[in-house]
C-alpha positions as CSV (number, residue, x, y, z in Angstrom):
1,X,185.2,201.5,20.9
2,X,183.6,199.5,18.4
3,X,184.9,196.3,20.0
4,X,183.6,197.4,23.1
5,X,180.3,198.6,21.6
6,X,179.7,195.0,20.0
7,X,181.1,193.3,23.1
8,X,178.1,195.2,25.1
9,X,175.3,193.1,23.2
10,X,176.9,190.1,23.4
11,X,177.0,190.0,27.1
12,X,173.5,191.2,27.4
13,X,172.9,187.9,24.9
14,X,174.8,185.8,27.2
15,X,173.3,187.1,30.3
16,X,169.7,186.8,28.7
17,X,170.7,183.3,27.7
18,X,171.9,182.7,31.2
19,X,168.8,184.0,32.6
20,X,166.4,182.1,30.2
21,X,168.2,179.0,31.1
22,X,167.9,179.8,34.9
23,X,164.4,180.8,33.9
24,X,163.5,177.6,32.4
25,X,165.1,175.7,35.1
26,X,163.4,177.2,37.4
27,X,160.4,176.5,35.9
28,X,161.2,172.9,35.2
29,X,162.0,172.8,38.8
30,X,158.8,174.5,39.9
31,X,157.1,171.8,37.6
32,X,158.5,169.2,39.2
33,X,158.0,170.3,42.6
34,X,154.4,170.7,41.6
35,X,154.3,167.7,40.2
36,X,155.7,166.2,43.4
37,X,153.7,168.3,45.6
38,X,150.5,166.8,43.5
39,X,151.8,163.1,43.8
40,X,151.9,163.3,47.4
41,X,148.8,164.9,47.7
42,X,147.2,161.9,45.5
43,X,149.2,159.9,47.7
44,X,147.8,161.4,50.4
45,X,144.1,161.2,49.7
46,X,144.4,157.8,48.4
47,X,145.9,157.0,51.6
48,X,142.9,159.1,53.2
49,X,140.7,157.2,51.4
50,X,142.3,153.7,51.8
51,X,141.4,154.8,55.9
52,X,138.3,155.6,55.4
53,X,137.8,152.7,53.8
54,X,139.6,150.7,56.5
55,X,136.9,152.8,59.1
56,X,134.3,152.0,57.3
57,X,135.1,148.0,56.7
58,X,135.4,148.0,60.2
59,X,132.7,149.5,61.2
60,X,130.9,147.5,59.4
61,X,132.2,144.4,60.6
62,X,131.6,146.1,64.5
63,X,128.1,146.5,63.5
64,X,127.5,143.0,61.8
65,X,129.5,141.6,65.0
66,X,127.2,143.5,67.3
67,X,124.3,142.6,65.2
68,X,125.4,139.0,65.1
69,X,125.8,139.0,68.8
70,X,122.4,140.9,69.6
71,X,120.5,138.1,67.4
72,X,122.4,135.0,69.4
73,X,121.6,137.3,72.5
74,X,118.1,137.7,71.3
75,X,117.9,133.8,69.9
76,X,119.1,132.9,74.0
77,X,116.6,134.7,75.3
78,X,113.6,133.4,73.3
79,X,115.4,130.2,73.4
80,X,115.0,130.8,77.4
81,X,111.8,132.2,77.5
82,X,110.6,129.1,75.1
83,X,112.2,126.7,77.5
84,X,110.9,128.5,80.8
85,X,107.4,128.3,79.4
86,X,107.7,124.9,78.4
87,X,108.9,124.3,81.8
88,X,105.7,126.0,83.5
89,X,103.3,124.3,81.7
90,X,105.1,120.9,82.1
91,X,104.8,121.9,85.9
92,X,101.4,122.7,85.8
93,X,100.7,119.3,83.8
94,X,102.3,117.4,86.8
95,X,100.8,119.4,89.2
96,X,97.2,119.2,87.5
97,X,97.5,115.3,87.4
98,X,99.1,114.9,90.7
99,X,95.6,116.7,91.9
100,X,93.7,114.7,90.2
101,X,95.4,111.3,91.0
102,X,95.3,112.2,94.5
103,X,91.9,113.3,94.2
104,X,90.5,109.7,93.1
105,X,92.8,107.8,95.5
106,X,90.7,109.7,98.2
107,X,87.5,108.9,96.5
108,X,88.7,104.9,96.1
109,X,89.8,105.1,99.7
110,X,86.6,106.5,101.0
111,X,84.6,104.2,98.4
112,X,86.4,101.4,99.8
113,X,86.3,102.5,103.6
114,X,82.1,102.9,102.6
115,X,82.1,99.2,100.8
116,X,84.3,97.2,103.9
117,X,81.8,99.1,106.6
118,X,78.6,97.9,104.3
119,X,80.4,94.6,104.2
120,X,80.2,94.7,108.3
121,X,77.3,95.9,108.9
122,X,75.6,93.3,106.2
123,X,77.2,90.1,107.7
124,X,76.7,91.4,111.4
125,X,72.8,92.0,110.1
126,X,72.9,88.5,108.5
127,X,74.5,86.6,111.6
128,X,71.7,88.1,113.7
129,X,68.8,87.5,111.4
130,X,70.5,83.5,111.4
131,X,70.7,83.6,115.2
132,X,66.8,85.0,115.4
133,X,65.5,82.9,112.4
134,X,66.8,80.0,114.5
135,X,65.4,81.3,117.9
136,X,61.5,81.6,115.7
137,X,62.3,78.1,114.7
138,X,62.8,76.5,117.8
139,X,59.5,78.7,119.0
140,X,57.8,76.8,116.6
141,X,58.9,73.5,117.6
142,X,58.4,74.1,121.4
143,X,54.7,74.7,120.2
144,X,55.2,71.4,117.9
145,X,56.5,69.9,120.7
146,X,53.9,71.1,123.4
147,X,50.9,70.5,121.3
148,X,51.6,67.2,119.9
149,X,52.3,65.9,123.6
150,X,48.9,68.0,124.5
151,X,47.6,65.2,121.9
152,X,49.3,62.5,122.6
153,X,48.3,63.1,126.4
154,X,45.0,63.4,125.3
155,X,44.8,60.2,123.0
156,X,46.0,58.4,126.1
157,X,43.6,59.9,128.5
158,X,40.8,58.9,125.8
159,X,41.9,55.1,125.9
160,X,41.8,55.2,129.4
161,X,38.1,56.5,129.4
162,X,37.2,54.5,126.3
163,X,38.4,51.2,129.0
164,X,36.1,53.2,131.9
165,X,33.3,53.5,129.6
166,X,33.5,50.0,128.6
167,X,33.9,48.9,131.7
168,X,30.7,50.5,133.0
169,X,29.1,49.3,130.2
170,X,29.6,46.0,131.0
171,X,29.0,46.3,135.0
172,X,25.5,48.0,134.1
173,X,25.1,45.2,131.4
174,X,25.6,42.4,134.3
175,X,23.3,44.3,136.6
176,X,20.9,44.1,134.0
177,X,21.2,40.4,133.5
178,X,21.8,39.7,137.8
179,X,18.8,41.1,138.6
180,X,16.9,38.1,137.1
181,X,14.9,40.4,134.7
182,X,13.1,38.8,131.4
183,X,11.4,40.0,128.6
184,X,11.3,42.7,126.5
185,X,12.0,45.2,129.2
186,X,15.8,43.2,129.6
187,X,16.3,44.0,125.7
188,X,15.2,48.1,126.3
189,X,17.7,48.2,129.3
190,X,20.4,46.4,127.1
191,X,19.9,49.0,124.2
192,X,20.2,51.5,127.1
193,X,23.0,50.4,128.0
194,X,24.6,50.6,124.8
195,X,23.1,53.8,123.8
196,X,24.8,55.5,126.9
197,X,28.2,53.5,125.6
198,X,28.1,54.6,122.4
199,X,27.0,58.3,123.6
200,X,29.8,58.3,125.8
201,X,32.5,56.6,123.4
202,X,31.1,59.6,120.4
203,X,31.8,62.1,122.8
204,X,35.1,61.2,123.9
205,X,36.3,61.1,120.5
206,X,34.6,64.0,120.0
207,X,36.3,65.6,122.3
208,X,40.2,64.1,121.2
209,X,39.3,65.1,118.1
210,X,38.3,68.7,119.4
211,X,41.6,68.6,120.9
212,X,43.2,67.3,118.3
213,X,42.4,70.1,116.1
214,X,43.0,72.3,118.6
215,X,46.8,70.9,118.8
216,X,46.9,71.0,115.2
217,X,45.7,74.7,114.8
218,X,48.4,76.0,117.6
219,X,51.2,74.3,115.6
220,X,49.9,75.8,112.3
221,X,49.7,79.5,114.6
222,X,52.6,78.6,115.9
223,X,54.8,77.9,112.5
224,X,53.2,81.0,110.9
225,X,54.1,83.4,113.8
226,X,57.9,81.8,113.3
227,X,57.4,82.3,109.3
228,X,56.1,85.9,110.1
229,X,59.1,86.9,112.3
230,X,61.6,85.4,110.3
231,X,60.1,87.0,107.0
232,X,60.1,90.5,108.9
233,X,63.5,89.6,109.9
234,X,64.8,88.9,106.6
235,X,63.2,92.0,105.1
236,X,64.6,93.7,107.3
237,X,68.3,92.8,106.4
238,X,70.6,95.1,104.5
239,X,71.3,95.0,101.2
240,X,74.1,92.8,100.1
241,X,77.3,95.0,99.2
242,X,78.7,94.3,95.8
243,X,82.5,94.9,94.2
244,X,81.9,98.9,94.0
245,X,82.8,100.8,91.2
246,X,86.1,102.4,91.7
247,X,86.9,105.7,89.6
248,X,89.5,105.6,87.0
249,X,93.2,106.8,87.4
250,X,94.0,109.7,85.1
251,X,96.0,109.2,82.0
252,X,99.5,109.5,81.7
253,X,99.9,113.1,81.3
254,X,102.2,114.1,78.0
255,X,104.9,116.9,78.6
256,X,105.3,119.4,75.9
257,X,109.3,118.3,76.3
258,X,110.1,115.3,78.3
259,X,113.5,117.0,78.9
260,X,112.3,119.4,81.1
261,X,113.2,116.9,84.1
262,X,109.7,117.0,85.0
263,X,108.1,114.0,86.7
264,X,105.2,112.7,88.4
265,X,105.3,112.7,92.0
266,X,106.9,109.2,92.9
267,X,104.6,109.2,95.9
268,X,101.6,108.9,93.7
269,X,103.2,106.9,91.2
270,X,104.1,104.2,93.1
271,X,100.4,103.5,95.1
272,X,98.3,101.7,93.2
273,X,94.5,101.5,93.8
């Protein structure tokens, strides 16, 4: 009984040993599983975190990429709007200057059209002042003409009544002298007779003279109404057209970018004034 009474604790020893060692290995095992269970969790958030971090990196880069292509999209679009502008006021450059080239062609053309028709009308003005400057002229020499054989007619008329005077002179002279008359009385009727000469010689040439001057004043009348009609004539003329003064072209104009492919109007390029 004794045996049996000390072989009762020593199995309880055992059995506690047995169940402290199960106790601890349970307890190393719970350890380890916690240990594990830890790990993986740390494993797990760090691989959580390692996403995240992914995420976020990428959406960064999305966002830089979206920002990068909203600034070349914005950078296009002023780049567009810079180059449409340009292009309008390139096109209202040309369009200005084509206006105003066309503008002063018109005026040069009408300028011109006004100059060749002054031209005309001042040479037609001057032929017909030369055609009626020559007409007064040969009025005055018809008069010249007229008047100077008036004289000369005249002059010769005068000799020929000189020759009659003379003529009777001497017949009255030899009737005188036939009639057998002596004495003073033959020298009164001799004076008489050469009173009546010389009274009728002074007034013939009296009267040549008068119409002498009377030629002389109708050619003088007659070479100051020519002079009068051809200075009212030549008054009378136009005055003489000159090179008129055209208006300049415009300048050149400057585009803001001459690679627009903007250009001036070939049409008005090529006509030159």
């Amino acid at each position: 009984m004794c045996i049996a009474a000390a072989a009762i604790p020593a199995a309880t020893l055992a059995v506690s040993a047995v169940s402290a060692a199960a106790s601890i290995g349970m307890g190393i095992n719970s350890a380890l599983q916690a240990s594990s269970q830890a790990q993986a969790t740390m494993n797990m958030q760090a691989r959580q975190q390692q996403q995240n971090m992914d995420m976020q990196r990428q959406s960064m880069v999305m966002q830089q990429n979206q920002q990068q292509q909203q600034l070349e999209l914005q950078q296009r679009q002023n780049q567009d709007n810079l180059n449409l502008q340009v292009s309008q006021a390139n096109a209202q450059t040309v369009n200005q200057y084509n206006l105003a080239r066309q503008q002063v062609l018109n005026e040069r053309t009408t300028i011109m059209a006004k100059n060749a028709a002054d031209r005309l009308t001042y040479q037609r003005a001057t032929e017909a002042a030369g055609v009626q400057v020559q007409n007064n002229n040969e009025a005055a020499n018809k008069i010249y003409v007229a008047e100077q054989s008036k004289i000369n007619e005249a002059r010769k008329q005068a000799l020929f009544e000189q020759q009659s005077i003379l003529a009777k002179s001497i017949g009255n002279a030899g009737t005188i002298l036939a009639a057998g008359r002596t004495g003073q009385s033959v020298g009164l009727l001799s004076l008489d007779v050469e009173r009546q000469k010389g009274f009728a010689l002074a007034q013939q040439s009296a009267t040549l003279d008068s119409k002498r001057e009377a030629g002389v004043i109708a050619m003088d009348g007659g070479w100051l109404q020519a002079q009068n009609a051809t200075n009212q004539v030549l008054s009378g003329l136009p005055f003489k057209p000159t090179d008129p003064y055209l208006p300049q072209m415009p300048d050149t104009p400057t585009f803001v970018n001459s690679g627009i492919g903007l250009a001036i109007d070939p049409s008005l390029s090529s006509r030159n004034a």
